[in-house]
C-alpha positions as CSV (number, residue, x, y, z in Angstrom):
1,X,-2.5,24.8,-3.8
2,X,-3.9,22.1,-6.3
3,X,-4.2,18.3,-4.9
4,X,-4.2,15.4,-7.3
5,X,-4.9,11.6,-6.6
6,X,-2.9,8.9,-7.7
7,X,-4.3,5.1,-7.4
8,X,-2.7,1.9,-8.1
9,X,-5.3,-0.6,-8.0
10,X,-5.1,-4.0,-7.0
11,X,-1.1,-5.0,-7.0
12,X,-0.4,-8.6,-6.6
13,X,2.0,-9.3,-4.3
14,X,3.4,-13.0,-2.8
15,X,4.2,-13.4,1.1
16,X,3.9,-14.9,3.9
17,X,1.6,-12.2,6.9
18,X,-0.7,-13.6,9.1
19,X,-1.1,-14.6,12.9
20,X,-0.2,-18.6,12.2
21,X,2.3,-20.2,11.6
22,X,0.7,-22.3,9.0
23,X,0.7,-18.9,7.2
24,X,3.9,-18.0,8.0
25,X,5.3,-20.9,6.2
26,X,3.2,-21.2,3.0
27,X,2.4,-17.8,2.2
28,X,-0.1,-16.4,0.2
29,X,-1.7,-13.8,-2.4
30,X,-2.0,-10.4,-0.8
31,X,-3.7,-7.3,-2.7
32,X,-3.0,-4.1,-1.7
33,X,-4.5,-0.5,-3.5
34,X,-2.9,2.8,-3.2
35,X,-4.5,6.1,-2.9
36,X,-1.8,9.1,-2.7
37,X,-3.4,12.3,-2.5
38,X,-0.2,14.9,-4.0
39,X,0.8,18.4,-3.6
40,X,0.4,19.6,-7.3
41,X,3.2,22.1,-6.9
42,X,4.4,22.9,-10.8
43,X,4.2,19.2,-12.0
44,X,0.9,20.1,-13.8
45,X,2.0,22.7,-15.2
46,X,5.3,21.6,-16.5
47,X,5.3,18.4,-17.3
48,X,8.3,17.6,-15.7
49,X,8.1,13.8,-14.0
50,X,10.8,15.2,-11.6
51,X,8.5,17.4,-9.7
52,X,5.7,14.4,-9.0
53,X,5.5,11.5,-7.1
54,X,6.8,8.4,-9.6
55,X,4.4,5.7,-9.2
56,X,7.1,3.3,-10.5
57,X,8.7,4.4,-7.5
58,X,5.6,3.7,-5.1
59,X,5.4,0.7,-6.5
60,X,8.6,-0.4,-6.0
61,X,8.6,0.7,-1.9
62,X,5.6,-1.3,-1.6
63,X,6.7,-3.9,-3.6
64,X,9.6,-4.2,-0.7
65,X,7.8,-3.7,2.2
66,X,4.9,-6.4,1.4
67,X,7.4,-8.7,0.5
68,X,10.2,-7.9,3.0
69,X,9.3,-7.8,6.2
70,X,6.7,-10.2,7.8
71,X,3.7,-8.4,10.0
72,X,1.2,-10.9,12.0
73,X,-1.7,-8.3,11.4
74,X,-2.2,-6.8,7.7
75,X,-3.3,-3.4,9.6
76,X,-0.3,-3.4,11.1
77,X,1.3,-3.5,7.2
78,X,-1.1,-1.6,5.7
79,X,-0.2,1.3,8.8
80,X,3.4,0.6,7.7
81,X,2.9,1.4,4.0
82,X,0.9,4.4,4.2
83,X,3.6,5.9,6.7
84,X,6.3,4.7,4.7
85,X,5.1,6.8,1.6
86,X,4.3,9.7,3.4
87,X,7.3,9.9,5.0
88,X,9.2,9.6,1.5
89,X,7.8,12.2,-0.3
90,X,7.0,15.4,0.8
91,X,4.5,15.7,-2.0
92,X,1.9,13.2,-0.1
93,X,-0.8,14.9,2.1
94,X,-2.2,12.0,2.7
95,X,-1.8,7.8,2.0
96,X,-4.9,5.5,1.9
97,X,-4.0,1.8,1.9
98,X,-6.3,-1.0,1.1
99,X,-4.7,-4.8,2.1
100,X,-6.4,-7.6,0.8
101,X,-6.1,-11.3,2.0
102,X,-7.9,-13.6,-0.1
103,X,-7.4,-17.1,1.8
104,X,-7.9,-16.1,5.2
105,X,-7.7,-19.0,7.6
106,X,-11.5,-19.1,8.7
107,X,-14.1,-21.4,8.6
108,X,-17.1,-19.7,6.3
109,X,-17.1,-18.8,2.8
110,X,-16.0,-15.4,1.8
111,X,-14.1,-13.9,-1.0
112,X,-11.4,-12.0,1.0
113,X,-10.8,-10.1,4.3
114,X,-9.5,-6.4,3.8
115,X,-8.4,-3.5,5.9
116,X,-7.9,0.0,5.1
117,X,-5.7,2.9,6.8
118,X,-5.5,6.0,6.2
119,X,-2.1,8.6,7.1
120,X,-2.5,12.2,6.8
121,X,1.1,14.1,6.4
């Protein structure tokens, strides 16, 4: 059995995730990268689009769940994503998330906080 990674690096994404209600209301930036490691089955071989995870379609669930449902802890949405894909394509062994926040209500200078999970099918 082949494996084959697909990555989607850096999606923007506007919402409104964090712990405070400050956060809740104005919303912000998040960046989140995808790692999908795939069952090959006959996709290399044939071509055929059908018989691969679409990463339009990936794009598109994450798209949804960053933006539609609001989580206080980006682990806890970064643990929803990477289930979320696994659970919708039989094809995914295994789902590494990356959730970036770059305005993290903190006092100190940093360029972002960021979590990664990681769900094995």
């Amino acid at each position: 059995m082949a494996i084959y990674t697909i990555t989607l690096k850096n999606c923007a994404f506007y919402a409104r995730h964090g712990a405070f209600e400050e956060e809740a209301k104005l919303g912000q930036r998040f960046f989140v990268d995808i790692v999908l490691d795939v069952e090959a089955d006959a996709a290399l071989e044939t071509d055929d689009v059908a018989k691969t995870v679409h990463y339009g379609e990936v794009y598109e669930i994450v798209a949804g769940m960053v933006t539609g449902n609001r989580r206080n802890l980006i682990e806890a949405l970064a643990n929803d994503i990477a289930g979320a894909l696994c659970a919708w394509s039989p094809l995914i062994r295994r789902a590494e998330i990356t959730v970036r926040k770059p305005s993290v209500p903190i006092p100190g200078i940093l360029d972002y906080a960021e979590v990664r999970v990681e769900h094995v099918a």
